[in-house]
C-alpha positions as CSV (number, residue, x, y, z in Angstrom):
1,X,58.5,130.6,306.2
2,X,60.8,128.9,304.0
3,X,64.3,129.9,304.6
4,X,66.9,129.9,301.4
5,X,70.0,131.4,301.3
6,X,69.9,134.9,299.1
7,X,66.9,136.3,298.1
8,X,64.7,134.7,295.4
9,X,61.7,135.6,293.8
10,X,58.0,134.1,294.6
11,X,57.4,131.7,291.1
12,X,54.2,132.0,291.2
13,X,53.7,135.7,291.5
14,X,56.9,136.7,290.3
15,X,57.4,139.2,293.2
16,X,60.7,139.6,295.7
17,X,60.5,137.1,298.4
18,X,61.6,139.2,301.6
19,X,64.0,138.1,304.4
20,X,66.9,135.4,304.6
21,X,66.9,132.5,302.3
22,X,69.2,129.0,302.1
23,X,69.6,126.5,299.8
24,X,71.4,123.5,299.8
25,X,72.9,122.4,296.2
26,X,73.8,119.4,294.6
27,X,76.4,119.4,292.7
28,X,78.2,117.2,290.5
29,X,80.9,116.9,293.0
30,X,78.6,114.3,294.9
31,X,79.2,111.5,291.8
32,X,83.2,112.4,291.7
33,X,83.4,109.9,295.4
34,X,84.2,106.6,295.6
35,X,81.8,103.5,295.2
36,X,80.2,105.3,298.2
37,X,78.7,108.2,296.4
38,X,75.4,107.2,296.1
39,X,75.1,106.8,300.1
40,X,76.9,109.9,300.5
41,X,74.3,111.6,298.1
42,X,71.2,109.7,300.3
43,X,72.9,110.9,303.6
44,X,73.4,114.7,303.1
45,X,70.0,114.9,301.6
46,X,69.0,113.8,304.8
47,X,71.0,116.1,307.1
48,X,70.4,119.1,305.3
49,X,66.4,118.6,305.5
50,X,66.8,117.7,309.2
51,X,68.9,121.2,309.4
52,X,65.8,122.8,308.0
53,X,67.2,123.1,304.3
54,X,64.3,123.2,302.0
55,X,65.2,123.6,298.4
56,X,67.6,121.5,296.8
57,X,69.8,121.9,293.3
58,X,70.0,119.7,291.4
59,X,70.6,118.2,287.7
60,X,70.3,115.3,284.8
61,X,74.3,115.5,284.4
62,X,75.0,115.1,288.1
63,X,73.7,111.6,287.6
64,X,72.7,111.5,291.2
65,X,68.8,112.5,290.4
66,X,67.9,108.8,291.5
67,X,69.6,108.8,295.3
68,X,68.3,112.2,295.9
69,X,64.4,111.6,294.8
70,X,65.3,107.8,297.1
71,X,66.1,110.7,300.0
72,X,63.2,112.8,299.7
73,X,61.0,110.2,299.5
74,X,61.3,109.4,302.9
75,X,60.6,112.7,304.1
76,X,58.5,114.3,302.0
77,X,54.8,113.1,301.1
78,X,51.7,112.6,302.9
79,X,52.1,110.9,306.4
80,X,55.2,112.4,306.3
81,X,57.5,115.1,308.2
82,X,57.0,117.5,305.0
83,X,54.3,117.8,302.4
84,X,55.2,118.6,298.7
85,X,54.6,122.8,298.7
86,X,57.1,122.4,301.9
87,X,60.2,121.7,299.1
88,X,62.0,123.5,296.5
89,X,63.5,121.1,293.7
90,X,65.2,122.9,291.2
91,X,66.8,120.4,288.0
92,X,68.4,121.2,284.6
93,X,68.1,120.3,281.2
94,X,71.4,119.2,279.8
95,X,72.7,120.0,276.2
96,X,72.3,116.9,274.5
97,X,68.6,117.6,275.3
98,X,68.4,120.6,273.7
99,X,66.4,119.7,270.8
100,X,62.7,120.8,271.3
101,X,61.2,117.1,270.4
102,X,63.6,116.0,273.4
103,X,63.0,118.5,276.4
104,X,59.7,117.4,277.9
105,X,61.0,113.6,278.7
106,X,64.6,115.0,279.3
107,X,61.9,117.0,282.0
108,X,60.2,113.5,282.7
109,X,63.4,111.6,283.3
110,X,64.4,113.7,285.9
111,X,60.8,114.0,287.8
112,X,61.0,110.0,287.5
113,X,64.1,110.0,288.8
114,X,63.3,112.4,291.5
115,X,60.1,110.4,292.4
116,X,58.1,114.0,291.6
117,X,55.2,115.6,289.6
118,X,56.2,118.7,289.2
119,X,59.5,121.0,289.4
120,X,59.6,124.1,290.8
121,X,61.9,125.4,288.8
122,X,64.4,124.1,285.8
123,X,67.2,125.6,284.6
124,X,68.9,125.1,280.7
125,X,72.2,123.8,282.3
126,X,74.3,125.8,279.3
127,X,73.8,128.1,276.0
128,X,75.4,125.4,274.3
129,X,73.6,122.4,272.1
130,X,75.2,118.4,271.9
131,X,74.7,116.2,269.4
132,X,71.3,114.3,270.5
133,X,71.6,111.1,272.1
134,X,72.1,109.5,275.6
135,X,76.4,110.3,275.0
136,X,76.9,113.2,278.2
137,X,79.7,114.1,276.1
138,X,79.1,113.2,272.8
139,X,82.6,113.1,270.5
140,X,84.1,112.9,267.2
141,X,86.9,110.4,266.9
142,X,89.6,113.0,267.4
143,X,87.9,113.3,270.8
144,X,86.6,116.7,270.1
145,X,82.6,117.7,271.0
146,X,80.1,116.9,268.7
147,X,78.0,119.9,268.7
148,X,74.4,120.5,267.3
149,X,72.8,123.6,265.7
150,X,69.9,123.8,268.1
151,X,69.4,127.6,268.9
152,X,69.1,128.3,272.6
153,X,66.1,130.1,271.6
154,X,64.6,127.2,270.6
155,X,65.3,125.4,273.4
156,X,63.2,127.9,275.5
157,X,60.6,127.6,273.4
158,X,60.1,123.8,274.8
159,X,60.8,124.6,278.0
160,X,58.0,127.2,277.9
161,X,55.8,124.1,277.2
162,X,56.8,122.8,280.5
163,X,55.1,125.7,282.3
164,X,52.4,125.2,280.5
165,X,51.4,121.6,280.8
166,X,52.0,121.9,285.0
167,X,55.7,119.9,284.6
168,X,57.8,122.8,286.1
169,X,56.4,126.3,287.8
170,X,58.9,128.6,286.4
171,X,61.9,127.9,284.0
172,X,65.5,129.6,284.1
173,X,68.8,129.7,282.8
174,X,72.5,128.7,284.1
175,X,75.9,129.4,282.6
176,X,74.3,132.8,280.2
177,X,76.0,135.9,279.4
178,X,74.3,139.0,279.3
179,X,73.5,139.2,275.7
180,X,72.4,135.4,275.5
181,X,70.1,136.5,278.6
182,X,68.9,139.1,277.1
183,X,68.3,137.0,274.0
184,X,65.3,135.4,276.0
185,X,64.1,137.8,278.3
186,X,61.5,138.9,276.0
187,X,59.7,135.0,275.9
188,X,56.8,134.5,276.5
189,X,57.9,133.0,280.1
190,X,60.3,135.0,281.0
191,X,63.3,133.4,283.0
192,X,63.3,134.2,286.9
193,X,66.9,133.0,287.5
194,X,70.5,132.5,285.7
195,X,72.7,130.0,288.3
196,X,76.6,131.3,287.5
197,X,80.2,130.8,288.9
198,X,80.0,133.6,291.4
199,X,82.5,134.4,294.5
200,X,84.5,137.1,295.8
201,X,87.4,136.3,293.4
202,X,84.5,136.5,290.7
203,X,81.8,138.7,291.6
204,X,80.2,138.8,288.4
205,X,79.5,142.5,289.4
206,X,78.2,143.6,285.7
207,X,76.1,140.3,285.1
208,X,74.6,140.7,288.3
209,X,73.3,144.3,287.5
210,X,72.5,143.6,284.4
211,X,70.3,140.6,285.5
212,X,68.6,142.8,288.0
213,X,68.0,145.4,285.3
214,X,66.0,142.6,283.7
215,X,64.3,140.8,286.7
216,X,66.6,137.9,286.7
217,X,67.5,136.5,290.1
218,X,71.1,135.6,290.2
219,X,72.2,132.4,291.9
220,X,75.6,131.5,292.4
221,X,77.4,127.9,292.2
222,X,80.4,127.5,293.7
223,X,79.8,130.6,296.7
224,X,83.0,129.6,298.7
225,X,85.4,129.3,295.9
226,X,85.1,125.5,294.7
227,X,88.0,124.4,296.9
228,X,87.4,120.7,297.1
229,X,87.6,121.0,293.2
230,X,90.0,117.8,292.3
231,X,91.4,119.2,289.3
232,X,92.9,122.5,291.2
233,X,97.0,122.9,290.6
234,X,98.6,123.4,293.7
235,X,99.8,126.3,293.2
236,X,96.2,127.9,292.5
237,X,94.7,130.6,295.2
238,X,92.4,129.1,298.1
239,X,89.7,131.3,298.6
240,X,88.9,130.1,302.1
241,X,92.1,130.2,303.1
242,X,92.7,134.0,302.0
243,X,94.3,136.1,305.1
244,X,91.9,138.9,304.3
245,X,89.2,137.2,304.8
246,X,90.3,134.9,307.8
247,X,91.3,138.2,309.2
248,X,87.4,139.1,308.6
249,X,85.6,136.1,310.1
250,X,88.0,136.3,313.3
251,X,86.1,139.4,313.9
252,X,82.7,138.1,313.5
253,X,83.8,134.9,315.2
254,X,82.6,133.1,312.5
255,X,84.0,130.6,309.6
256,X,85.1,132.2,306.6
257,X,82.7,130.1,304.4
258,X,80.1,131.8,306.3
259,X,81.5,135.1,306.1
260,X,81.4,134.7,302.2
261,X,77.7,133.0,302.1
262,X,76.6,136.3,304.3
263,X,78.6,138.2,301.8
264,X,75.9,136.9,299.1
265,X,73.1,137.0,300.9
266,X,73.7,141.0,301.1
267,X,74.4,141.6,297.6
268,X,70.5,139.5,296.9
269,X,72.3,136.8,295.8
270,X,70.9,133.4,296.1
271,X,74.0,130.8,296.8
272,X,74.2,126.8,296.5
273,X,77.1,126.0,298.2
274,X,77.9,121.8,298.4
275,X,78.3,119.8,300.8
276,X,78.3,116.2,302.1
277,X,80.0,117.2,305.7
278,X,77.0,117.1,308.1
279,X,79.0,120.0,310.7
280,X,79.3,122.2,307.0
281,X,76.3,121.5,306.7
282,X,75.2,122.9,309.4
283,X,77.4,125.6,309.3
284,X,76.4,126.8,306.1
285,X,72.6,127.5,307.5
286,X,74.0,129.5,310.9
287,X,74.7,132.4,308.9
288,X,71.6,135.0,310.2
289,X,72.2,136.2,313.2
290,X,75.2,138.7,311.7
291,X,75.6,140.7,309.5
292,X,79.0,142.4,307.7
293,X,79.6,146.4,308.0
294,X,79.4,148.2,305.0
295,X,83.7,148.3,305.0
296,X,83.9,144.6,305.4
297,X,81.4,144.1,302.5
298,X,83.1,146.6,300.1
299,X,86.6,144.8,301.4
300,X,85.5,141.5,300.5
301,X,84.5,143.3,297.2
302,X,87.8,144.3,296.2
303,X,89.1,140.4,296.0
304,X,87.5,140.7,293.0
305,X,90.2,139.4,289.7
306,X,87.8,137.5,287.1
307,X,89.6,134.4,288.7
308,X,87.1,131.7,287.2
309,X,87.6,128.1,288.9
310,X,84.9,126.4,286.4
311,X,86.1,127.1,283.4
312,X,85.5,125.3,280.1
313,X,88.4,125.0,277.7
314,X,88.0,127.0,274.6
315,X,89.7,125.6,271.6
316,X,89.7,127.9,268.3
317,X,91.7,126.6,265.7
318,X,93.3,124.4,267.5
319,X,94.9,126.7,269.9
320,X,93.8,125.9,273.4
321,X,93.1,128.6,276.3
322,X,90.7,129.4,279.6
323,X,86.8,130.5,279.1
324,X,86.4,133.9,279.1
325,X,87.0,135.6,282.4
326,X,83.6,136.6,283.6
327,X,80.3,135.2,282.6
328,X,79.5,138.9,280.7
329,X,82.0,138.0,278.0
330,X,81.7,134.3,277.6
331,X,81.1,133.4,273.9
332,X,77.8,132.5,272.2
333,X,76.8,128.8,271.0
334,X,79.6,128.4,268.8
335,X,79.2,127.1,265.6
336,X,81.1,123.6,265.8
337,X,83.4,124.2,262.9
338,X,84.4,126.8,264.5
339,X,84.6,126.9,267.8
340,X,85.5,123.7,270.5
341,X,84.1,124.3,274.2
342,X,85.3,121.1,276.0
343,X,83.4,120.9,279.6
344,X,85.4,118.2,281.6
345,X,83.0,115.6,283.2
346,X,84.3,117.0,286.9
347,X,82.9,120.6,285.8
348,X,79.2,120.0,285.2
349,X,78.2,122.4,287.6
């Protein structure tokens, strides 16, 4: 059986998968290294299928799509260690893309890129439309966002299309509140996942019932706390490095990275965490042969503060301040005279 890490939901029947689960993500961090990047990208790809990972996040904006689908490509296809059905792909549409005439070769683009037919599943990276164009961050000349008026809604209805002509096998969201969720979870294909900032200093408690209440899988970016993030201020907690929680994995004899991964994995949360270290790599998968007490679980709970390490700056009327503190309160699209949300190249998670 397929191992990922959380539980998920079967695509194609749209019923609970049972027993432990990992996945290995790919996140933007991977194009933030030096001239190296690319073989960094090619290289953990490779250790974390020869760990046994089999399903593998990834998106347009990362701008690694290429090196990845290069990686697979020498593992997976006939003749070769792993056939097709043996990998989980997961890519996202990103919001310059958002207009329906451009979602099904924003969809193409990344299969080419990732040398694939099909998708298993693709995610609408954020409730928020750009301008169209091939600008990631498309701007005015006071350097603010150019927005678009494309509806979310919309949106949905293309990626719906996807399903349909065999491009993707199931379709999701990432980034959505609960109402925006809720906005779509009457479509005609419903969404199976929305991938958020989620961590024990942000356990999205509310979103995550409310998802369930709905039959959306949660996935969480950023499990351990985004630590290697290169914009943190020093003076900025370090989740990993939290005496509670050290005190924690001492007892287990374990790491506290995967302390906080088994953490997810009993709440049913599917995590991503990011690596290009091949012993965290490793690390990250030897996470199912414990399992926390019911005391530890609830302890790790209460480190809970809304503390939100990805976080778009919201600009209204020129004042500037921090998103929203959890994902069930973050704004709508905004309407671009109105509202600025400026997401940092560094945060296109």
């Amino acid at each position: 059986m397929e191992k990922y890490l959380g539980t998920g939901r079967d695509i194609n029947t749209h019923t609970e998968l049972a027993g432990p689960t990992n996945v290995f993500g790919h996140g933007g961090i991977l194009k933030l290294t030096s001239v190296s990047a690319c073989s960094q990208v090619k290289q953990a790809v490779h250790t974390a299928l020869e760990c046994g990972y089999r399903h593998f996040d990834c998106a347009a904006a990362y701008e690694n799509e290429k090196e990845v689908g290069e990686a697979l490509a020498l593992w997976v296809g006939p003749g070769k260690a792993l056939q097709r059905e043996e990998v989980f792909v997961t890519s996202k549409l990103w919001n310059t893309k958002h207009d329906p005439q451009d979602v099904e070769e924003a969809c193409r683009t990344s299969l080419a890129d990732l040398g694939l037919s099909y998708l298993e599943l693709y995610l609408m990276h954020w409730p928020i439309a750009f301008q169209r164009g091939k600008e990631l961050m498309p701007r005015k000349e006071d350097g603010s966002i150019c927005y678009s008026d494309t509806h979310y809604r919309d949106t949905w209805t293309a990626m719906e299309s996807l399903v349909d002509r065999g491009l993707v096998k199931a379709i999701g969201l990432s980034n959505f509140n609960a109402r925006q969720t809720d906005d779509i979870s009457m479509a005609r294909h419903k969404p199976i996942v929305n991938q958020v900032e989620c961590h024990p200093y942000l356990s999205q408690a509310d979103l995550l019932s409310h998802c369930r209440s709905v039959g959306v899988c949660v996935t969480a970016y950023s499990p351990l706390g985004s630590g290697d993030r290169p914009w943190a201020s020093a003076n900025e907690p370090s989740l990993l490095a939290d005496p509670r929680l050290g005190a924690i994995a001492q007892r287990y004899k374990k790491t506290p990275a995967q302390v906080i991964l088994q953490w997810h994995i009993q709440r049913g949360v599917v995590c991503i965490p990011k690596s290009v270290t091949p012993s965290r790599i490793q690390q990250n998968l030897n996470v199912f042969d414990f399992s926390l007490s019911e005391e530890d679980t609830k302890s790790i709970e209460s480190f809970n503060h809304n503390k939100r390490f990805i976080a778009p700056t919201v600009e209204v009327s020129h004042q500037v301040s921090l998103a929203p503190k959890n994902n069930s309160e973050l704004l709508l699209p905004p309407e671009p005279k109105y509202l600025d949300v400026y997401i940092p190249k560094h945060e296109l998670l």
